[in-house]
N, C-alpha and C positions, 0 to 999 in steps of 0.2 A: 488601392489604399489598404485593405484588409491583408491584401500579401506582404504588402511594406510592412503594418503592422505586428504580423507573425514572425516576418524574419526580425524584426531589428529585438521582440521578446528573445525568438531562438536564440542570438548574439547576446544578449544580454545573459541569460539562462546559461549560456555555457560558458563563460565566463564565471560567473558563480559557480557552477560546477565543478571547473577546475582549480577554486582557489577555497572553498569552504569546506571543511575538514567535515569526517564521516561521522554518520550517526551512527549510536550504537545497531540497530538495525540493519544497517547496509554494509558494516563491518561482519555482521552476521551472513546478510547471504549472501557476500564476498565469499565467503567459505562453500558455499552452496557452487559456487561458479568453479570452484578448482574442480568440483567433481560433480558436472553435469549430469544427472538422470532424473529418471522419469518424474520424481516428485519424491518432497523432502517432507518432516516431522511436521512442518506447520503449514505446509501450504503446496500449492502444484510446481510444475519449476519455472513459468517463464522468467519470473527475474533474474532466476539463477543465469539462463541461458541468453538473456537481455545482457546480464553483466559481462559475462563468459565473452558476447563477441564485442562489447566493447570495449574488455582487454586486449581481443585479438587488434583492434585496431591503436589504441591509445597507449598500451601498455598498462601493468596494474597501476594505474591513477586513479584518482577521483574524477577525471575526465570519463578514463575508459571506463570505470566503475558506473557512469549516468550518462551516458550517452544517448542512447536509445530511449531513456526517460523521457528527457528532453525531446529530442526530436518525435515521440511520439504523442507528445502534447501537440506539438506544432502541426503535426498528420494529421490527429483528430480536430485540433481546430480549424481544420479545412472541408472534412467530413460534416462537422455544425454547419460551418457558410451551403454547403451544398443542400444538407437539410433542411434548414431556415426556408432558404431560395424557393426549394418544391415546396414546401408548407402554404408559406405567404406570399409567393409572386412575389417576393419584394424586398430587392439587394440588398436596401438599405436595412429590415430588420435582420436580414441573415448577418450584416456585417456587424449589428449590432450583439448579434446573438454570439458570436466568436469571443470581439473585443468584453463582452459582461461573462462571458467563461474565463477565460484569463483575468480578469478582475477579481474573480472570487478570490479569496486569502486559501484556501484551502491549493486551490492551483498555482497561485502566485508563490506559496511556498511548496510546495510537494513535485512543482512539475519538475523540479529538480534535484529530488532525492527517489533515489532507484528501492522502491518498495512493490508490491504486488499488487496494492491499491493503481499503480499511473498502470498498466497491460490491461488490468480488469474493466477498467475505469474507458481506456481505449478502446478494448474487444466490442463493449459493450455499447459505445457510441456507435463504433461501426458499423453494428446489428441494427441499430436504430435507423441509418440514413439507408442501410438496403433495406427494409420495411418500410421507410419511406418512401424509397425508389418503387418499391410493390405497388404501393398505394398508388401511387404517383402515374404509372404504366401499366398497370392489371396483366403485367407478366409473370406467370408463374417461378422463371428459373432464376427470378430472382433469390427463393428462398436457397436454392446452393449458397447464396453469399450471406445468409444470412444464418444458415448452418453451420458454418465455414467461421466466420467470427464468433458464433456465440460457443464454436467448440474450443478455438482459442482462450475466449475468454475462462472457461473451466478449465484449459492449460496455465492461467494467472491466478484465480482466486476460486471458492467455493461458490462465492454470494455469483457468480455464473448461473446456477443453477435457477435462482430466481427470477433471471430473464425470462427461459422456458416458460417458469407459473404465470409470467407478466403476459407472453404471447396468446398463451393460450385462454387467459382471462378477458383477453382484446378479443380475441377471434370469437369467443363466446357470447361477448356482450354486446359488440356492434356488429346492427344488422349491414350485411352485405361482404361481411370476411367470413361469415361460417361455410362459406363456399369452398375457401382453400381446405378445408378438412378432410374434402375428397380430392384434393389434388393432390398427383404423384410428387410434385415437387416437395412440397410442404413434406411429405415422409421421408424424402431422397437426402434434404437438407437435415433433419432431424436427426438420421443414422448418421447422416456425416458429423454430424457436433460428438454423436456417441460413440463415433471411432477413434476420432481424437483423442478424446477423454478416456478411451477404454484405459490404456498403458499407464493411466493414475490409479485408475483400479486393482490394475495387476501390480503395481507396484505396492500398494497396500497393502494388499492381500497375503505378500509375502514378508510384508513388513509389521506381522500384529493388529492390520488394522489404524496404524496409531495414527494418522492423520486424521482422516474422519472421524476418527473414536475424538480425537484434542477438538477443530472444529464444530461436527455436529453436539458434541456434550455441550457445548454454550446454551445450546437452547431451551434445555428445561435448569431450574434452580431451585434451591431447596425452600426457600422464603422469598416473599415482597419484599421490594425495598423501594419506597416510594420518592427517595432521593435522585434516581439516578434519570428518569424522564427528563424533569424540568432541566437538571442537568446536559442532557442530549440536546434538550433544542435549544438552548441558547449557546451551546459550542457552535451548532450548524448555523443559529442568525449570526454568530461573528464569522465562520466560516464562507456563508455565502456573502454575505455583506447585509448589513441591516436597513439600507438603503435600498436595497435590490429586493427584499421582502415581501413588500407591498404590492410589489408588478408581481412576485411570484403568486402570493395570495388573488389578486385581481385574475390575476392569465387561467388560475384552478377554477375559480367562481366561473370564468365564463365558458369553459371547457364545459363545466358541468351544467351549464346552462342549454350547450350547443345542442342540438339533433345528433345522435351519433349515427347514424345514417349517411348524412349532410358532413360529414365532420373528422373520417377516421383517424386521420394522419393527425390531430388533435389528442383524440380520445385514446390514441396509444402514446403518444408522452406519457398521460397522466397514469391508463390500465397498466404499461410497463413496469413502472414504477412500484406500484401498491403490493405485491408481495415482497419485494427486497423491505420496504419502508413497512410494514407489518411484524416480520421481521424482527426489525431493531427496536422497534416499541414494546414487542414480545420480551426481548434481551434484555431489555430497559427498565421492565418488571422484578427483574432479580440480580442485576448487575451491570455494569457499567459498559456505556457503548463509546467506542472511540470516535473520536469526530472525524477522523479521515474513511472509516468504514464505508459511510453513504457516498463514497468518490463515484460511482460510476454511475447515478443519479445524478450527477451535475451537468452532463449534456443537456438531458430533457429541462433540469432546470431554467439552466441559462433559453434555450428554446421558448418555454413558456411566458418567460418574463420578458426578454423579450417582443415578442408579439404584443405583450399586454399594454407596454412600453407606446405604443402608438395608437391601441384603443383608449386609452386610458385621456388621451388628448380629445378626443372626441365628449368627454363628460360636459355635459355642461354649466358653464361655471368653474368648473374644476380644471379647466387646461394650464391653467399659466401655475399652479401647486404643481400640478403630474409633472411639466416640462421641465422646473427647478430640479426636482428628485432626478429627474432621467439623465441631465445633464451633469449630478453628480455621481451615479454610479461607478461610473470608469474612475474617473480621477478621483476618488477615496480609493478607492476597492486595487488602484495599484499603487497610491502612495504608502497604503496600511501594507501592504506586501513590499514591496521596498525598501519599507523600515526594517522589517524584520530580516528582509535578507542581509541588509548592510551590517544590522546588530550580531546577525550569525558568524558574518565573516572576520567582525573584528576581535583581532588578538587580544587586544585592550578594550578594557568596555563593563559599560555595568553588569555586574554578576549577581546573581542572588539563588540560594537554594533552592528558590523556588521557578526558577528563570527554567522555560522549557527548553534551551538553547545549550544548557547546560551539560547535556548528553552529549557535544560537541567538544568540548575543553578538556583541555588540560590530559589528554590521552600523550599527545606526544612526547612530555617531560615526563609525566607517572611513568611510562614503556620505557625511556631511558634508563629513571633509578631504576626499574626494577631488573633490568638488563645489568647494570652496576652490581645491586645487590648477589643476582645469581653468577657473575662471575667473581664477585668475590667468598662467592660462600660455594666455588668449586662447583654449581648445581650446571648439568647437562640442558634439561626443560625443563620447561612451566607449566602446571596445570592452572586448570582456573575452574571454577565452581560455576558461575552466570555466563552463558552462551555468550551474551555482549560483551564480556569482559577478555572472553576466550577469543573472538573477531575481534576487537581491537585490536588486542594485544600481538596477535597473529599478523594485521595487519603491519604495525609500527616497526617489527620486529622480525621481520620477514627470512632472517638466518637463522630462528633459534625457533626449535621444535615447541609448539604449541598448543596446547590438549586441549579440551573439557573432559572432566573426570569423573561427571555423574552425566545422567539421562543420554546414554550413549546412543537411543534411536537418533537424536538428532546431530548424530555426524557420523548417522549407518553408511550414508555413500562416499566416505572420505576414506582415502585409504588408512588401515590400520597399522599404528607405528610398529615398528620393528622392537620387538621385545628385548631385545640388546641395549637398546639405549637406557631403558630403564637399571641396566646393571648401576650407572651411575646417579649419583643424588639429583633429587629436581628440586625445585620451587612452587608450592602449591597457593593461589591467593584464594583467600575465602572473604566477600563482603558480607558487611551484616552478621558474620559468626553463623554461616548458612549448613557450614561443613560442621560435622560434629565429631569426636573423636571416636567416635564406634566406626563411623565411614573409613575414618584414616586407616583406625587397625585392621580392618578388612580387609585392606590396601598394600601396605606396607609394615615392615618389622620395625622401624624407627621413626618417628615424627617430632617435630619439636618445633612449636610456634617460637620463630625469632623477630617477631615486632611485628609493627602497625604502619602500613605504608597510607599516605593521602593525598587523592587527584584533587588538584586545587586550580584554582583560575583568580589571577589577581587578589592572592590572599582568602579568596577565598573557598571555603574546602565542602568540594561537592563531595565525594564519597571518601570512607577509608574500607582498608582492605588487612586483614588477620596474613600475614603470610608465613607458612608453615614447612621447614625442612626435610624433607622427606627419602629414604633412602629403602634398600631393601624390599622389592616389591614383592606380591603374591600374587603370583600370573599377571595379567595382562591389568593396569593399575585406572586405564580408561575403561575396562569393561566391554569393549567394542566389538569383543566374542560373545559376548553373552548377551544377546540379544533379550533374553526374556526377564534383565534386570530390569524392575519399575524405572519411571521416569524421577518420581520423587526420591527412589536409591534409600 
């Protein structure tokens, strides 16, 4: 049943996939995919290289563009059922623990867009179920596989690195893991996560540092901002479901209730956990945290609630409340997902400025004028000012050279245009009047804003953009030489 389950999501999901048009983000490390290495401006490469082979297979679509997204939700919801299983002896909450993964909104909508959250989010479950597998077996070599994933996982994301603080907080606090501390395996796997990871390093290193300088800088801020908390956690209760809440809260209470002796494969859901989620509450003090961040936390979630899910019947008095709520987690948690997919997909449909859907619209017509515009104003390429605007554009537009023409670390591994082209005029879009005329003159010998283009959907108008004629360069007009140009330019 759980396999019927997953596959008919997979089907489902990829169908979405190949008919809901790109976020700006995935447009972005679209670009990252033409030019594979070791790690880009914001983050490690596996998307890039997620995306990379599933153009090899699909073609540049938004198939091939999320492929492996996809299907690696489906992987790791397999990964859950097997960890459930060893946890609790018991099919039924492992199957349960899958189907309330897939339920969550965050997954029901993300498992389908190729970002570095769905790898991390993956690496990381997987490190989870061979930890459990350890537990499970008191086999050493299992830590190779858990080496092995959680180096991956730092080939997807940073917050990787938090698993380590998570392991080694387990291993610390529950009596009968501080044993692996002297085991060979536990170091064999550790180095293996760090050779992975090295070539992000060295990639850096030649690169100014700028990745880790943009990531690790999050985490100190200049001032409190007591906003942005209350904020975080009621994205993540819509994001896990608010209905699913309660088992999470119940499954923690009893965690920490357990013997952690009696208990490990428990008390590492929860010890894993607590430095990434530290973390964001740290973040959360001085600035705003995204609700998709805690992505690779939602294994152990769905895991804990779960479980709690059939103790919770045992109250007494209380069973026939807990069994109502149990029984509706799934069916909310993928109709509310559902909605939203069908709302993203449609070309017609309520719009509003404030609609988070809206990053999706109206790219395809804005690309055409502005393709109109530059052949009729004789212009060669386009630059663009916002990375997403530079990935779309690029996307929709796929014959006509496409730049960013500030923060040039972040399209350091793209090849650099051929300086000939710029003999002839381009078209510069600037949103928000981001570009300012002292940039151009740096630039170029001539500029001259000739109007106000705007990406709309159903009349209604999500962004405009300043676009600026430009002619006459002064060297290289991306900057892509000069590495040691600020990001802000």
């Amino acid at each position: 049943m759980i396999i019927a389950i997953v596959l008919a999501l997979t089907a489902l999901r990829l169908v979405a996939a190949a008919t809901i048009g790109l976020t700006e983000d995935e447009a972005y490390y679209r670009l990252w995919a033409m030019a594979p290495a070791w790690s880009y401006y914001d983050h490690p490469p596996m998307v890039a290289w997620w995306i990379a082979a599933g153009q090899a297979i699909f073609g540049d679509t938004t198939l091939g563009i999320r492929f492996f997204t996809v299907m690696a939700v489906s992987v790791g919801s397999l990964a859950i059922w097997r960890a459930g299983a060893l946890l609790t002896a018991d099919a039924r909450v492992a199957g349960r623990a899958v189907v309330w993964f897939n339920a969550t909104l965050l997954v029901g909508i993300g498992a389908m867009i190729a970002t570095p959250d769905v790898p991390s989010a993956f690496f990381w479950g997987l490190a989870l179920w061979a930890l459990i597998e350890l537990v499970h077996s008191d086999d050493g070599r299992w830590w190779l596989a858990v080496g092995l994933f959680a180096g991956l996982g730092l080939l997807a994301k940073y917050s990787g690195l938090f698993l380590g603080g998570g392991i080694l907080l387990w291993l610390v606090a529950v009596p009968g893991q501080r044993k692996w501390l002297a085991s060979p395996w536990l170091w064999i796997g550790g180095i293996l996560a760090l050779i992975l990871f090295l070539p992000v390093v060295l990639w850096n290193a030649s690169h100014e540092w700028v990745s880790f300088a943009k990531q690790f800088g999050r985490v100190a801020g200049s001032q409190l901002d007591e906003r942005f908390i209350p904020e975080f956690l009621l994205a993540e209760v819509g994001l896990i479901g608010p209905l699913m809440i309660p088992f999470l809260v119940l499954g923690i209470v009893g965690i920490v209730r357990a013997p952690r002796r009696e208990n490990p494969g428990r008390w590492l859901l929860l010890l894993s956990s607590l430095p990434f989620l530290a973390y964001l509450l740290v973040h959360g003090l001085h600035d705003r945290v995204q609700g998709n961040w805690p992505a690779p936390l939602y294994p152990a979630v769905a895991l804990i609630s779960a479980e709690a899910a059939s103790l919770a019947l045992i109250a007494p008095g209380r069973a026939r409340g807990w069994l109502v709520l149990r029984r509706l987690v799934a069916p909310v948690g993928f109709g509310l997902a559902l909605l939203a997919v069908v709302h993203s997909g449609l070309t017609a449909g309520f719009v509003t400025t404030k609609d988070p859907t809206k990053q999706l619209r109206g790219w395809e017509a804005f690309s055409a004028e502005i393709d109109a515009l530059r052949e009729a104003e004789g212009a060669a390429w386009i630059g663009a000012v916002h990375y997403t605007v530079t990935g779309e554009l690029a996307y929709h537009l796929p014959d006509v050279p496409v730049f960013g023409i500030v923060e040039p670390l972040r399209y350091a591994n793209l090849p650099a245009p051929k300086l000939a082209l710029f003999d002839r005029p381009g078209l510069v879009l600037d949103e928000r009047r981001r570009l300012g005329t002292d940039i151009l003159g740096a630039r170029f010998e001539d500029f001259e804003r000739i109007g106000t283009v705007a990406r709309s959907a159903n009349g209604v108008v999500i962004a405009s953009y300043d676009v600026w004629r430009v002619s006459g360069p002064k060297g290289d007009p991306t900057r892509r030489r000069d590495l040691t140009e600020t990001a802000a330019d």
